[in-house]
N, C-alpha and C positions, 0 to 999 in steps of 0.2 A: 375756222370751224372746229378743228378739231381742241382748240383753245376753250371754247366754251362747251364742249362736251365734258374738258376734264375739270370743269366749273362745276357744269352741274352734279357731275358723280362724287365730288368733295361736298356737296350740300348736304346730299342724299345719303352720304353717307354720315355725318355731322350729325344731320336730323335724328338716325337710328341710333346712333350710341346712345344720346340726348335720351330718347325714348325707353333705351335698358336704365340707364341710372334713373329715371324717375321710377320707373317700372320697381327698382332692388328698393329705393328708397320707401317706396309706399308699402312695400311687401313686409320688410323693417318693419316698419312702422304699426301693421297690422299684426307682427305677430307680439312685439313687445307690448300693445293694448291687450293682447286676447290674454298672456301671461298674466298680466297683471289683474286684469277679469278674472281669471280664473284661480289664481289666489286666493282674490276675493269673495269668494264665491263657494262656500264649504261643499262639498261632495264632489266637487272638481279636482281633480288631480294638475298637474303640471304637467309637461313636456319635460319626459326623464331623458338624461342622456347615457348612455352607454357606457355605464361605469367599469364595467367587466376588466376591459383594458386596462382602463385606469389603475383600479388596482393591482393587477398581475403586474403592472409595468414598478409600481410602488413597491411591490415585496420583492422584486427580483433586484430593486435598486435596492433594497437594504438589507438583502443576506446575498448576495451573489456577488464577489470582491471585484471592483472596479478595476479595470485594468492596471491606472494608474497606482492604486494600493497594493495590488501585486507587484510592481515593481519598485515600489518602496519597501517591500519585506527583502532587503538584497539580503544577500549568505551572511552577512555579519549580523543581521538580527536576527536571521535563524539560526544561528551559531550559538548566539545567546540565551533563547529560547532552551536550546539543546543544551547547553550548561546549566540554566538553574533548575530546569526540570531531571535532569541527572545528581546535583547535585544534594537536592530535597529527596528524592529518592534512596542514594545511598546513606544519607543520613536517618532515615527511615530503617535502611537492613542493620545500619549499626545500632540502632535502639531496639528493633528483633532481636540482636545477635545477644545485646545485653538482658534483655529477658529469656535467652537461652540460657545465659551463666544461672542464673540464680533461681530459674525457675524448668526452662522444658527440657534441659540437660539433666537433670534430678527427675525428671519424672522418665525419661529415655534409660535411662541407667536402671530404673525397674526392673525393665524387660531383659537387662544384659545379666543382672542376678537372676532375674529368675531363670533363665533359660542354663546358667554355670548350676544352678543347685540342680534344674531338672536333669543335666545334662549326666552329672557326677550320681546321681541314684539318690540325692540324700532328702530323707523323709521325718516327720517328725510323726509323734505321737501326736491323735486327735482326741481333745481334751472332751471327755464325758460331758452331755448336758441334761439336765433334767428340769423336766417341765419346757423346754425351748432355750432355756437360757444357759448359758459356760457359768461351768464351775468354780471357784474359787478354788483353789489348791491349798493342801494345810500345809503351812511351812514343817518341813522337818529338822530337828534338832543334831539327830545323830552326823556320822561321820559322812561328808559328801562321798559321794561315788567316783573314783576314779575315770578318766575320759583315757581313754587310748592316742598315742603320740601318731599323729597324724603326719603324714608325706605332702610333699611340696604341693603347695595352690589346691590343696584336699579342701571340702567345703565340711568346716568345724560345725556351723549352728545360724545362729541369728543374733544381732545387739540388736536391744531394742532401750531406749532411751525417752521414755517418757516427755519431757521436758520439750525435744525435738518436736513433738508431736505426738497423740495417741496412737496413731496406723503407722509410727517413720519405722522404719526394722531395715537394717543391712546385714547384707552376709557375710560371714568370716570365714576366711582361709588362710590356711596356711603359708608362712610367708613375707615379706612387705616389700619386694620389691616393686616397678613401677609392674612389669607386669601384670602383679597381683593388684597395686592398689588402684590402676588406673581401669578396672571392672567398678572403680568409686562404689568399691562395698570397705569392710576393715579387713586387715593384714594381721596376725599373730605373729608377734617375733618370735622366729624358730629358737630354742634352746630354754626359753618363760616355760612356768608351769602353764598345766592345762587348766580351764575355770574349776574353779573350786576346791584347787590344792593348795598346799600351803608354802607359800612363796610369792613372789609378784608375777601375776599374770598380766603379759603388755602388750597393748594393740596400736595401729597407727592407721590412720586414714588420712586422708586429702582435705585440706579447708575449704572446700568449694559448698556452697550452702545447700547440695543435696546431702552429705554425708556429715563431715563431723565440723561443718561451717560454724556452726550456733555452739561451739564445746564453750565458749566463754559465757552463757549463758548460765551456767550452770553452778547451781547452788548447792552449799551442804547440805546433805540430807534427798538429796535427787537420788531416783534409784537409775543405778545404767544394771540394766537384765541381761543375758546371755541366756540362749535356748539352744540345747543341744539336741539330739534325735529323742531323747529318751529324757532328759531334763529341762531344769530351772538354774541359776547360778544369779542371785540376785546380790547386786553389791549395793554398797550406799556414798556417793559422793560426799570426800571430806577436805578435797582443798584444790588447787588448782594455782600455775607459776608460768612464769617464765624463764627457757632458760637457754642456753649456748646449744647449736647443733653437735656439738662432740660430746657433751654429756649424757653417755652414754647408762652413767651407773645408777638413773633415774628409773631402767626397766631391770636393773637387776634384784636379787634377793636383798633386802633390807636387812643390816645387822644388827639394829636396834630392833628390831620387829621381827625376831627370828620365828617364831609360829605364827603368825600373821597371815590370813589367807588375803591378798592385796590385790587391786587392777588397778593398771595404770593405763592412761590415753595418751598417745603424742601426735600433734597434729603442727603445722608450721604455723606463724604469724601470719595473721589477716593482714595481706595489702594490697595495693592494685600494682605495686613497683613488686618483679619477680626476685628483682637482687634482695629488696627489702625483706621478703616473706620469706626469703631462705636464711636470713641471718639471724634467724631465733625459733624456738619450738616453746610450746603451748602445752605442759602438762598437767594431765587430769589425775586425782588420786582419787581411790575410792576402798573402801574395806568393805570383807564378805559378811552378808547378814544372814541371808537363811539359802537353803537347796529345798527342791519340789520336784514330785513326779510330774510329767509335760501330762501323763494323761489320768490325773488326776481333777488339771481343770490350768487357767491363768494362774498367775501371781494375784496378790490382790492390787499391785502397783500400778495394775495395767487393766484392772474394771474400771469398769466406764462410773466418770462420777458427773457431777453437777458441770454443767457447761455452758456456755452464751451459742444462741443462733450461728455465731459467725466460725465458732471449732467446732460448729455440730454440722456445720456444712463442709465445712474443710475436710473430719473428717469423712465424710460421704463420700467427695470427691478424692481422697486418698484413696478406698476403696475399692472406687471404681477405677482409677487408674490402674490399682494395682490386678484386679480381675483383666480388664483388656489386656494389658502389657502380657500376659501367661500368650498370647498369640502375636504379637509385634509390637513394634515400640510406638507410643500415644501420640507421637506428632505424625506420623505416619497415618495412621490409623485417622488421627483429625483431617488431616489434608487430603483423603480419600472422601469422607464426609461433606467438608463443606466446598470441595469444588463441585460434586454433585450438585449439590443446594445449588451453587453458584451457575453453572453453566446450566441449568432446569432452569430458574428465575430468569438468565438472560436470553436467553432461547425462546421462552414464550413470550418477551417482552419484546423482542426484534420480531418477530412474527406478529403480534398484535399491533405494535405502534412503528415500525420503518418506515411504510409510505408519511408518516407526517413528521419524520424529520428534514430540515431546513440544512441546507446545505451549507455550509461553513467555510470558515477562511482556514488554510492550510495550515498547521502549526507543528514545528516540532518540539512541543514542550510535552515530553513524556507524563507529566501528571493531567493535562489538560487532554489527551489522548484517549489515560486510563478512564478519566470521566466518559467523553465520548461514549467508550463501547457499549455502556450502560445503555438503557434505551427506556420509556415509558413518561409516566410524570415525575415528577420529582423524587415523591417520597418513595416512589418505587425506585429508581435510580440509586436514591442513596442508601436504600437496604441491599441489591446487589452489588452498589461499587463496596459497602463495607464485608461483606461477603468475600470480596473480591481481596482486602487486604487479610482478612482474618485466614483465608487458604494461603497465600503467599508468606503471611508469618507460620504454619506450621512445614511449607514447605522448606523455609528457611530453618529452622528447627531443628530438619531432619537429616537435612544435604546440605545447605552451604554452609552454617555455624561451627558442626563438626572441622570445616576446614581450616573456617576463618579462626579457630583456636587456636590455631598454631602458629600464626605473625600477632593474632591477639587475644594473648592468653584472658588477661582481667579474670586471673585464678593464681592463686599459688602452686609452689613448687612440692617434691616431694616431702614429706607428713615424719619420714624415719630421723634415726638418731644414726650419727657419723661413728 
């Protein structure tokens, strides 16, 4: 009996399964016709499926780093990471540092003269203008005027040297030691006449391309000018040597030339090797052509003449560097500027666009980083990541070039005569 009970409950139960799989089957069956009907069949849509998932599952699989790829970044390829991103980087502050020699170091030194002239009292005569424009000054014939024998690092006048530039002018003091020259304005050798007396008057400055870098330039007939409070002292370039550091009798009085009113320049050899640029000096001759009253008007050597765009911008920008530098020095003053700019652009752009950045794989590569912070589209990104380096080359400028000149000069040695 109870044998063919558990007979018939295996039939009955055979029979129902039996009955689901025809049941899925036909079901199948019905819906893959109605799809294909309905394809067929314009203004019928399909049976959408729930792509929602699909996709979030999609993006998360392709910015969201799999486990396994985070354990393949082990410490030795973030090591490396952390190497060439350092490495492109400091190669970065040494091409800054080198546009500091030649370029934001001269414009920093501005501000160090101007603030020794402000500092010392010394003023010049303001040359008369008429109708809006500077005067011409008539050259005078007669006997220059005597200058008074000035006291150690006193602020004499101003050279100014054409050839340099129209706007270049350094200041003179009394003096050449580094003390004095390393304000990279010019130095008076103590015991030379004064501008304009008759004797060799002899100056010395630094080779460095703010100051008397460019003296090889320099052709006969180039005027190098001296402005004292009350004067002009206009000379004319007549020859230019090389010679030994001990020769010294190149700034004394000339004996063949005993009335001679004469200036002389010394400045050391251009090299990137410091032992090199101290083993020879660079002197400039020139003879006196005429003296002017300062407030009478310019020289005419130094009216503005015919120019190309590209020195009529330079000089603008000399200009103006030299107006801001009367309150701090220009790299300074830049780096105050455009990190504003800089942190205003990123700040509205991390505010605007964050929530739609994608989360990223971890990296220690310091350039790959510097990108990061950036945030927006593209072109917006790469106008504040440039932002971004153009503040950090005048911070460098300001504060670490200064230092880095001391294990790396890439300037010569001292300018005087042994």
């Amino acid at each position: 009996m109870t044998h063919e009970i558990t007979t018939i409950a295996f039939v009955l139960s055979s029979e129902t399964v039996k009955r689901k799989l025809v049941n899925q089957t036909v079901s199948g069956k019905k819906e893959r016709l109605m799809g294909r009907h309905a394809a067929s069949r314009p203004g019928r849509l399909r049976p959408q499926h729930n792509t929602d998932d699909i996709s979030l599952r999609n993006i998360e699989e392709n910015t969201v780093p799999k486990r396994e790829d985070r354990q393949s970044q082990g410490v030795g390829y973030r090591l490396l990471q952390l190497f060439a991103g350092m490495s492109i980087f400091l190669a970065i502050i040494l091409v800054m540092h080198v546009g500091w020699v030649y370029i934001g170091n001269g414009m920093d030194q501005i501000h160090t003269q101007q603030t020794i002239v402000t500092n010392q009292g010394f003023k010049t005569a303001q040359p008369t203008k008429t109708d809006g424009s500077t005067r011409i000054a008539k050259p005078q014939t007669g006997e220059p005027p005597t200058e008074p024998e000035p006291e150690y690092s006193t602020v004499i006048g101003w050279m100014r040297i054409p050839r340099f530039g129209t706007e270049w002018q350094r200041a003179i003091q009394e003096g050449t030691d580094l003390q004095v020259l390393d304000n990279y304005g010019i130095g008076h050798y103590q015991g030379t006449v004064m501008p304009g007396s008759i004797g060799n008057s002899s100056y010395a400055g630094h080779r460095t391309p703010g100051d008397l870098g460019p003296a090889d330039t320099l052709k006969p007939g180039d005027p190098i000018i001296i402005q004292t409070a009350d004067h002009w002292y206009v000379y004319e370039m007549q020859s230019s040597w090389m010679t030994t550091p001990d020769d010294a009798a190149v700034i004394a009085d000339q004996t063949d030339q005993k009335d001679a009113r004469l200036i002389t320049l010394t400045t050391c050899k251009y090299s990137l090797d410091e032992q090199d640029s101290l083993s020879a000096r660079l002197i400039v001759r020139g003879r006196f052509k005429y003296w002017a009253n300062t407030a009478d008007g310019i020289p005419k050597e130094l009216a503005s003449k015919q120019s190309t765009p590209i020195q009529q911008a330079k000089a603008t920008i000399t200009r103006s560097i030299q107006k801001a530098s009367k309150y701090a020095p220009v790299s300074q003053l830049l780096f105050t500027a455009t990190l504003t700019i800089w942190c205003i652009l990123t700040g509205l752009s991390w505010l605007i666009w964050h929530k739609d950045r994608q989360k990223k794989t971890t990296s220690w590569n310091l350039m790959t980083l510097i990108w990061r912070i950036q945030s927006g589209p593209i072109i917006l990104r790469a106008t504040t990541c440039l932002f971004f380096w153009v503040t950090l080359l005048f911070a460098e400028w300001a504060w670490i070039s200064p230092l880095l000149s001391q294990p790396i000069t890439l300037s010569t040695g001292t300018a005087t005569l042994n």
